[in-house]
FIKOLTOR-239037 format. One line per field, with one value per residue (C-alpha): residue number from 1; residue in three letters; x, y, z. Coordinates in pm, whole numbers, plus 50000, padded with zeros to 5 digits. Example, Ala and Ser with C-alpha at 12.3 -4.5 7.8 and 13.67 -1.06 7.14 Angstrom:
num	(1:2)
residuo	(Ala:Ser)
px	(51230:51367)
py	(49550:49894)
pz	(50780:50714)
//
This chain:
num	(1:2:3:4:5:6:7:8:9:10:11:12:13:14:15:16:17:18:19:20:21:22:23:24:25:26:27:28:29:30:31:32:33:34:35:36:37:38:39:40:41:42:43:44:45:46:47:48:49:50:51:52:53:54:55:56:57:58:59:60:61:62:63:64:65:66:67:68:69:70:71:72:73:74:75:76:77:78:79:80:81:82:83:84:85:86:87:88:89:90:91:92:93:94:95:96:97:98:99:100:101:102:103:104:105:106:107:108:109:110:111:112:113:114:115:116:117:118:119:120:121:122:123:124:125:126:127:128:129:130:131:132:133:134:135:136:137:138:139:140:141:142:143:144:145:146:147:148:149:150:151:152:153:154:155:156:157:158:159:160:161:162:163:164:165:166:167:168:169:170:171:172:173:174:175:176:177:178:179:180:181:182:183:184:185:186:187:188:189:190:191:192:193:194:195:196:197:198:199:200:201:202:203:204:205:206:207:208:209:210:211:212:213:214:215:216:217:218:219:220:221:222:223:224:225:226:227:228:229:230:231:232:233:234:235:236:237:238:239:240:241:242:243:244:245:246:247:248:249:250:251:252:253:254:255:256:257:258:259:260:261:262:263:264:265:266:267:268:269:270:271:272:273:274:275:276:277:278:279:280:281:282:283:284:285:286:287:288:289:290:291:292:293:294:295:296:297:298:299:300:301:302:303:304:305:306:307:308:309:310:311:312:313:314:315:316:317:318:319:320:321:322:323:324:325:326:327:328:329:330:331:332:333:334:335:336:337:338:339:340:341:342:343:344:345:346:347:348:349:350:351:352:353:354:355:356:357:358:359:360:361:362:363:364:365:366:367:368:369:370:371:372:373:374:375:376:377:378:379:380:381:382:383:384:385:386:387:388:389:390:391:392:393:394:395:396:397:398:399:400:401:402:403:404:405:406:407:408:409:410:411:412:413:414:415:416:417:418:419:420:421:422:423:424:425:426:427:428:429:430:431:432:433:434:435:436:437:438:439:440:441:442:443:444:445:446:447:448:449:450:451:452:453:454:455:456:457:458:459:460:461:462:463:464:465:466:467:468:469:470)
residuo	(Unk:Unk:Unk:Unk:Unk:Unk:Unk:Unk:Unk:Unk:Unk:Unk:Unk:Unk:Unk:Unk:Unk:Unk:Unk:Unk:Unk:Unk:Unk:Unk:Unk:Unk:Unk:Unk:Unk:Unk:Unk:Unk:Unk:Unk:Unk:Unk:Unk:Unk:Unk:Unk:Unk:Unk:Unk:Unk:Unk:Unk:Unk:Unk:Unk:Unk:Unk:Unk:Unk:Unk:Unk:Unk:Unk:Unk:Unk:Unk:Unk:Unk:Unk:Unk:Unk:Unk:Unk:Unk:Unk:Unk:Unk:Unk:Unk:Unk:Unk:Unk:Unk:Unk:Unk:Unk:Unk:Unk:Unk:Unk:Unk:Unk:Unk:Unk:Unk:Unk:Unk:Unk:Unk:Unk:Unk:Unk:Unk:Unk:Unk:Unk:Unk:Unk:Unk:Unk:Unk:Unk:Unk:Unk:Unk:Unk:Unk:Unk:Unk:Unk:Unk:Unk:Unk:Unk:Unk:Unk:Unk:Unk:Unk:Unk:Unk:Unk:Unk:Unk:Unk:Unk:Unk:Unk:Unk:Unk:Unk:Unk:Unk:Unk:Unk:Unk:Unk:Unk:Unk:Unk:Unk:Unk:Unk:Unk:Unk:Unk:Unk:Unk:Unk:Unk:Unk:Unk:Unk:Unk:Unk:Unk:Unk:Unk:Unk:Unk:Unk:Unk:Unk:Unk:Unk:Unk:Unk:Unk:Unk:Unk:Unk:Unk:Unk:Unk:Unk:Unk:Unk:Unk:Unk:Unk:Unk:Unk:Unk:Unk:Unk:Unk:Unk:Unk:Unk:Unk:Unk:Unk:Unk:Unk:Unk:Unk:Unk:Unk:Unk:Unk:Unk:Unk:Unk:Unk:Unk:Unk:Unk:Unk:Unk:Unk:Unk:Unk:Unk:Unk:Unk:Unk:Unk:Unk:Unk:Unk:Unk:Unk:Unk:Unk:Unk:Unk:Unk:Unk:Unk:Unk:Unk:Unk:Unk:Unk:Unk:Unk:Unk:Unk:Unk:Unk:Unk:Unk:Unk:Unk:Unk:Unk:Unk:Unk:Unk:Unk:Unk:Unk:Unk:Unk:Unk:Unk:Unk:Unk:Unk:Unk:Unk:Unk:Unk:Unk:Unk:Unk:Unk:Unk:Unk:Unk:Unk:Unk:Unk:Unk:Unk:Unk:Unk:Unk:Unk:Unk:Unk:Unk:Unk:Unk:Unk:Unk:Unk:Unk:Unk:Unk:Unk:Unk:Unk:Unk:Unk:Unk:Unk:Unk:Unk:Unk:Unk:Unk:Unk:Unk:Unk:Unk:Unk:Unk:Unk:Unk:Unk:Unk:Unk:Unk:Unk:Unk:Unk:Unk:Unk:Unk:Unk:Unk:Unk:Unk:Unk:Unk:Unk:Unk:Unk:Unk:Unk:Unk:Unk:Unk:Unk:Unk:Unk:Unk:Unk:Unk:Unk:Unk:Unk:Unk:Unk:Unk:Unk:Unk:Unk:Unk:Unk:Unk:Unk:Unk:Unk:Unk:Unk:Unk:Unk:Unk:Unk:Unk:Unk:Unk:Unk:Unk:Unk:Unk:Unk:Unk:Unk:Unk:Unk:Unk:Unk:Unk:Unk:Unk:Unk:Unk:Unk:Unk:Unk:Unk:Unk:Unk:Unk:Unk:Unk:Unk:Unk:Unk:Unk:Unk:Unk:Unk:Unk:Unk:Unk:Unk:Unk:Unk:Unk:Unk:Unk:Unk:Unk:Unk:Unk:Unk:Unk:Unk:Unk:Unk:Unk:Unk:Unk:Unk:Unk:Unk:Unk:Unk:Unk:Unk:Unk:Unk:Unk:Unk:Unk:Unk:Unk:Unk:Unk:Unk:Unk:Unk:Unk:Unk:Unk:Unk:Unk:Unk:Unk:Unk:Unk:Unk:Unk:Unk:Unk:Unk:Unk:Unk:Unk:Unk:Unk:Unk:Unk:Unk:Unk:Unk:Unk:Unk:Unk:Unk:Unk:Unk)
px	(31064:31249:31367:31754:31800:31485:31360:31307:31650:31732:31405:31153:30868:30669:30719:31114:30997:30802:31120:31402:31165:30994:31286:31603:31616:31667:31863:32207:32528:32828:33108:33356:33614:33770:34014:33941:34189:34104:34317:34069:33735:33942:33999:33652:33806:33628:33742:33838:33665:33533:33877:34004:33716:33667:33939:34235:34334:34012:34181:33855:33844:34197:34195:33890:34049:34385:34139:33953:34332:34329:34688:34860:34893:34528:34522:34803:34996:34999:34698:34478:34208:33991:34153:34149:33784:33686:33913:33664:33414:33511:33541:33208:32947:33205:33172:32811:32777:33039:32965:33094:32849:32622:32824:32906:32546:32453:32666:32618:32251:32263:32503:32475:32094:32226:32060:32215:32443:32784:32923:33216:32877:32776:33122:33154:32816:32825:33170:33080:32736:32938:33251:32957:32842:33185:33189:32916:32980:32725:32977:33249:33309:33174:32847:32896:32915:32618:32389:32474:32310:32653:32719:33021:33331:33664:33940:34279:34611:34948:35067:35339:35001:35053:34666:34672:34357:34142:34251:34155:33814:33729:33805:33616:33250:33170:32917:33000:33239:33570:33793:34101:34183:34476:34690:34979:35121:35420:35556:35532:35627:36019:35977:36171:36400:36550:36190:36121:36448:36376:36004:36155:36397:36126:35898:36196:36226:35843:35771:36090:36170:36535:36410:36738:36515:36202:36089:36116:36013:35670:35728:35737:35490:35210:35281:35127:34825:34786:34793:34539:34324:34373:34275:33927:34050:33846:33902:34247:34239:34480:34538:34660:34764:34650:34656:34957:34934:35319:35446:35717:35921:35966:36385:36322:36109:36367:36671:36437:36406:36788:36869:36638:36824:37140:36960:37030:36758:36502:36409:36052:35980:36143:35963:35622:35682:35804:35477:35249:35404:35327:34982:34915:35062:34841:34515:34618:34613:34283:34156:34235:34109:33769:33885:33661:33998:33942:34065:34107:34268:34338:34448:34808:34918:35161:35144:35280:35654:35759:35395:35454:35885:35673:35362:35377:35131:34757:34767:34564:34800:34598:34420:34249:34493:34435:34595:34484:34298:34088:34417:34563:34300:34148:34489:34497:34143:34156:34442:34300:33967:34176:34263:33959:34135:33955:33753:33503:33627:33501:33705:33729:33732:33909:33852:33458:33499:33646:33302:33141:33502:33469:33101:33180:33464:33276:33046:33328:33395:33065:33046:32735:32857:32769:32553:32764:33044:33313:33125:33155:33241:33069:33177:33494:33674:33646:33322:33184:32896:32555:32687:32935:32710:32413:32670:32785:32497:32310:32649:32656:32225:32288:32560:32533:32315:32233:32043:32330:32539:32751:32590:32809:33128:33286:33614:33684:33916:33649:33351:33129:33115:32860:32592:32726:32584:32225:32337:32380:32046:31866:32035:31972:31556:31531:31689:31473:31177:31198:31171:30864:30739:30826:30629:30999:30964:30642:30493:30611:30688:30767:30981:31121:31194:31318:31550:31696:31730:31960:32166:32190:32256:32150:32377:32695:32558:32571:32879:33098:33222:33226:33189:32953:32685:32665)
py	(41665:41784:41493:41572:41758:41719:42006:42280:42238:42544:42692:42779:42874:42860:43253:43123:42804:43099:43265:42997:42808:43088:43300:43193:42784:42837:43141:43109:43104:43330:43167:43449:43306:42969:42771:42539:42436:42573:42291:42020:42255:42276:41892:41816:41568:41294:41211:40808:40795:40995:41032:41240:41418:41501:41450:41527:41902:41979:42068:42149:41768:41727:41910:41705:41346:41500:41565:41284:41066:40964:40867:41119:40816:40781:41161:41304:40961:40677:40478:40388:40612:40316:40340:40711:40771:40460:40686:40993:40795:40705:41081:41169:41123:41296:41614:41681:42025:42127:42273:41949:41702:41952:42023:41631:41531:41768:41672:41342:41427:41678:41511:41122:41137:40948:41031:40776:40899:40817:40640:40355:40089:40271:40375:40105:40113:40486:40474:40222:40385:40739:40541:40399:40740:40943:40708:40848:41156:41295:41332:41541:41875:42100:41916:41902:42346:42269:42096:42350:42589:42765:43010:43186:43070:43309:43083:43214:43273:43404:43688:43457:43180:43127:43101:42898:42712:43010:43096:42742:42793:43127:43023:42733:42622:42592:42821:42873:43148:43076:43344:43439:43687:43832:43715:43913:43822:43654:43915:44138:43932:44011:43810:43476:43703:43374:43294:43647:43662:43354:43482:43854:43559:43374:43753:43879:43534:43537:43882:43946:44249:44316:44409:44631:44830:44880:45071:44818:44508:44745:44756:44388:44330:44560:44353:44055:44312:44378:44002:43926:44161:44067:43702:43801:43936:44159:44098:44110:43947:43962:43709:43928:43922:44282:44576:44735:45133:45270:45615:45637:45800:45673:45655:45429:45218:45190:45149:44854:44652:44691:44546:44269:44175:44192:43938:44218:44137:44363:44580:44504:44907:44844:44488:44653:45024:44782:44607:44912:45013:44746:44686:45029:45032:44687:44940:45184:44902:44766:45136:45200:44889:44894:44560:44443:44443:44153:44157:43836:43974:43803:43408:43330:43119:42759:42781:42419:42469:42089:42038:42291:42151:41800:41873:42237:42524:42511:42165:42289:42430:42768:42964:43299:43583:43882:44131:44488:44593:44946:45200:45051:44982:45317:45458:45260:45348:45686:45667:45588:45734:46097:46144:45909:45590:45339:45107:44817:44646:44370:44282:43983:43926:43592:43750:43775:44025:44254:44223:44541:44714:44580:44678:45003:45080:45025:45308:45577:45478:45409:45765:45715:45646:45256:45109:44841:44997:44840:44560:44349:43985:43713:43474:43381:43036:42953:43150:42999:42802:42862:43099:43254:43345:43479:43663:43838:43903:44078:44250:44404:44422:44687:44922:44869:44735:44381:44445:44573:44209:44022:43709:43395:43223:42895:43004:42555:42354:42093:42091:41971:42263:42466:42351:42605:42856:42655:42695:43072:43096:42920:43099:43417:43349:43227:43544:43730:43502:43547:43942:43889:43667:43888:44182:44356:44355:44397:44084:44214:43875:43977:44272:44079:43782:44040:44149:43769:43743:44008:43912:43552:43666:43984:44201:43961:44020:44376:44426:44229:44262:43877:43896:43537:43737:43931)
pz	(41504:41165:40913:40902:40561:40415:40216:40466:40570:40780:40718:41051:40951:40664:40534:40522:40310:40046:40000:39929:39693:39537:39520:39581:39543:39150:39111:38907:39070:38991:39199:39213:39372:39433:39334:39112:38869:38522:38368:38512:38318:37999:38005:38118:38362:38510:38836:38880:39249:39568:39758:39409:39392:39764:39985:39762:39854:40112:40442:40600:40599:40679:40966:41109:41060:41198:41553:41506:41567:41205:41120:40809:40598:40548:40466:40266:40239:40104:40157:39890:39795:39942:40282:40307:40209:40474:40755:40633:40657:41037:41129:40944:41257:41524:41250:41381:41494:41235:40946:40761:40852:40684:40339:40374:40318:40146:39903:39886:39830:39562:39332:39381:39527:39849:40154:40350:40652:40613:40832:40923:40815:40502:40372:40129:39972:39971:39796:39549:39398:39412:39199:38998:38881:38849:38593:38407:38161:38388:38625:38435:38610:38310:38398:38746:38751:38481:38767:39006:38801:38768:38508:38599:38813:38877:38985:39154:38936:39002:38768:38632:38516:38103:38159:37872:38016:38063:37682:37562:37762:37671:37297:37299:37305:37699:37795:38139:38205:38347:38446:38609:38900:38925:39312:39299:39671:39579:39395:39660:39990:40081:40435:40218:40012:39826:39682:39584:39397:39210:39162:38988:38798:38678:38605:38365:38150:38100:38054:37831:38053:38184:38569:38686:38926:39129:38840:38591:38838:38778:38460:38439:38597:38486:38157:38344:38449:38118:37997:38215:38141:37730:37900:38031:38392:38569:38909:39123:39486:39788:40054:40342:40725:40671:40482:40415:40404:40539:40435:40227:39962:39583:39673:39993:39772:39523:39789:39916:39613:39526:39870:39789:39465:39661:39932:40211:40505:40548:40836:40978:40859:40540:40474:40556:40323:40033:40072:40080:39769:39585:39713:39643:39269:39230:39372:39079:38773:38909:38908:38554:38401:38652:38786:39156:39350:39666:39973:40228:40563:40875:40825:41049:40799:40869:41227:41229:41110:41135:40894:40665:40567:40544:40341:40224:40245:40252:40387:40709:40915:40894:41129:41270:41305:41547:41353:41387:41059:41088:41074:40809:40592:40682:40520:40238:40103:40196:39960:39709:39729:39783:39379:39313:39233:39436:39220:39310:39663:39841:40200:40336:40752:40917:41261:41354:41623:41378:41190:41263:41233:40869:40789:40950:40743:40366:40459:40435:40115:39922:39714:39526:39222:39256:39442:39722:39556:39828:39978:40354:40195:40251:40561:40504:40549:40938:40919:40611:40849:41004:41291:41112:40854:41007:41203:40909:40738:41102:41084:40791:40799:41101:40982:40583:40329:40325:39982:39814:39910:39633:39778:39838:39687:39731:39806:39744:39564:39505:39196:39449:39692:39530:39772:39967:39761:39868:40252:40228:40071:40295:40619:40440:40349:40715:40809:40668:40726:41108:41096:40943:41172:41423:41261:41215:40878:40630:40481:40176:39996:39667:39749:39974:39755:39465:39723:39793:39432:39379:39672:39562:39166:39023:39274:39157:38790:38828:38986:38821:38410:38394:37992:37990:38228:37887)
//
């Protein structure tokens, strides 16, 4: 019988133990996309205890104390950080099976050297020596991304961001990269017309742009484009039911967006051409700068009404959608790709059994020019574990190219989520491990291992105009 985490953690057989520490265990991480808050890296914070740096804005764990009867107060309320992190600590051994026991060990191993299980019995102990050590300018988050072996991170901004942070990082002496994406989906969601009025509000004060028309609302906002990009931006990203890709003429467009001003609902066919519009404008900017334009499709977002007017979005009211994605996102890229406009894409699935629909779909438009030009993404959110995972990657192994994979991404609010990075790499060696076991593959260990190290880093370096990979 295994030891629980010990060092060949996810790794059967000893051809799968070769390849994660020969190959992939020390590769650097390029972590290009989360959402980490860039004013937290400029300040080199240091978090005060384990409940701010772990439970405060993680619904994965959220939504696990929620089913494991844990009261709200000891979760988003009002409980000391004490109580909440002993009410984790409760729910911690009825995670087994999820992916969370894993990442919660993990964790605790990699960064405080605990390899105690945490539990209602340790939870005190365990909270105490990890308080201990936060303490520690060890423990700030530049040196935090430092021990992770981290050298670039891409957070998640609105086009509306200052980004003063980013400009106070990228002008400073930190020599990680930290860099912002441009996530332009409030500016083109009509579906709460009051918000998206006060959004185009907020767009003309900032921008210094009188926006009279759909024309100038572009106007406005390729400004932002363009200030990102003058802040380091290279890459856009999208959090989408699903791509939007509706015929329609320049004057409808325009009609639309004046009816919008004028707070005039929206027909379901005018809601969805006013969105393909923008998306598609968005497509063009990214095009013309050589931005990696992202793609995250398929999440049914606040499910729980009476949750959401209590606590607000992404509080873990989220879930798998079962939206229908091939036509539309056929359309869309076809689009594009038709006056060849259609830069570097990576797409996102929520809904596994639209996998191979996914995988399928990058092969029409990889033209040669780039190798893994529009990529599969990496598991994604619910799938972001073992099975979900291995899924992917045997997905995207039978109908693309596995070797031409961006690798892995946090997609976390948290500074100590990049063992994550360390799970993909070790599902991915003993992926690969097992075919050679099996006499599927050659025991080809150094092509083999070159070929893990450009899917954990060098593909990721390649792909990506991250100015720090430099």
């Amino acid at each position: 019988m295994k030891e629980f985490l010990d060092e060949n953690f996810l790794l059967e057989t000893k051809t799968a133990e070769r390849l994660y520490h020969e190959y992939a265990k020390d590769m650097p991480i390029i972590d290009y996309h989360n959402h980490l808050p860039p004013d937290q890296i400029a300040a080199d914070l240091q978090f005060g205890n384990m409940t701010q740096i772990w439970l405060a804005g993680d619904h994965y764990k959220w939504r696990a104390m929620r089913a494991n009867g844990v009261n709200e107060a000891f979760i988003t309320g009002n409980k000391t950080d004490a109580e909440k992190f002993e009410k984790w600590a409760e729910t911690v051994p009825f995670t087994m099976r999820n992916p969370l026991y894993h990442w919660t060990h993990l964790e605790l191993q990699r960064y405080f050297g605990i390899k105690e299980l945490l539990s209602p019995k340790t939870a005190s102990n365990i909270y105490q020596q990890c308080n201990e050590q936060l303490q520690s300018p060890d423990f700030s988050v530049r040196n935090l991304l430092r021990r992770m072996n981290v050298r670039q991170v891409c957070t998640t901004d609105d086009p509306l961001d200052d980004l003063n942070f980013h400009q106070e990082l990228l002008n400073g002496e930190f020599e990680i990269g930290v860099a912002p994406a441009f996530r332009p989906d409030k500016a083109m969601n009509p579906d709460d017309l009051d918000a998206l009025n006060q959004y185009i509000d907020r767009l003309e004060n900032i921008s210094n742009t009188e926006i009279t028309d759909y024309d100038s609302y572009l106007k406005a906002l390729k400004t932002r484009h363009d200030y990102f990009a003058a802040n380091g931006c290279t890459v856009s990203d999208h959090g989408l039911e699903q791509i939007y890709a509706e015929d329609y003429e320049a004057a409808e467009i325009s009609q639309i967006f004046n009816n919008i001003r004028l707070r005039i609902t929206l027909t379901p066919s005018e809601a969805l051409k006013f969105k393909s519009a923008m998306l598609y404008e968005f497509a063009l900017w990214d095009h013309e700068k050589g931005w990696v334009q992202q793609y995250h499709l398929g999440a049914l977002r606040n499910n729980n009404k009476r949750a959401l007017q209590t606590l607000g979005p992404d509080t873990g009211w989220d879930s798998i959608g079962d939206f229908s994605q091939a036509a539309a996102l056929s359309r869309f890229l076809d689009k594009l790709d038709a006056d060849d406009r259609l830069t570097k894409t990576i797409i996102y699935n929520l809904n596994p059994t639209d996998n191979d629909v996914m995988a399928a779909m990058i092969g029409n438009f990889n033209d040669g020019s780039l190798a893994g030009k529009i990529q599969f993404g990496s598991a994604w959110w619910f799938n972001d574990q073992k099975e979900g995972m291995t899924k992917q990657l045997n997905t995207l192994s039978n109908i693309g190219l596995l070797s031409r994979m961006v690798g892995m991404l946090t997609d976390s609010r948290s500074f100590l989520s990049f063992p994550r990075h360390e799970y993909f790499r070790r599902i991915l060696c003993n992926l690969y491990a097992e075919d050679v076991e099996k006499g599927e593959l050659p025991n080809d260990i150094e092509w083999i291992g070159k070929t893990i190290q450009d899917i954990c880093y060098y593909n990721a370096k390649n792909y990506f105009d991250f100015a720090a990979l430099k």
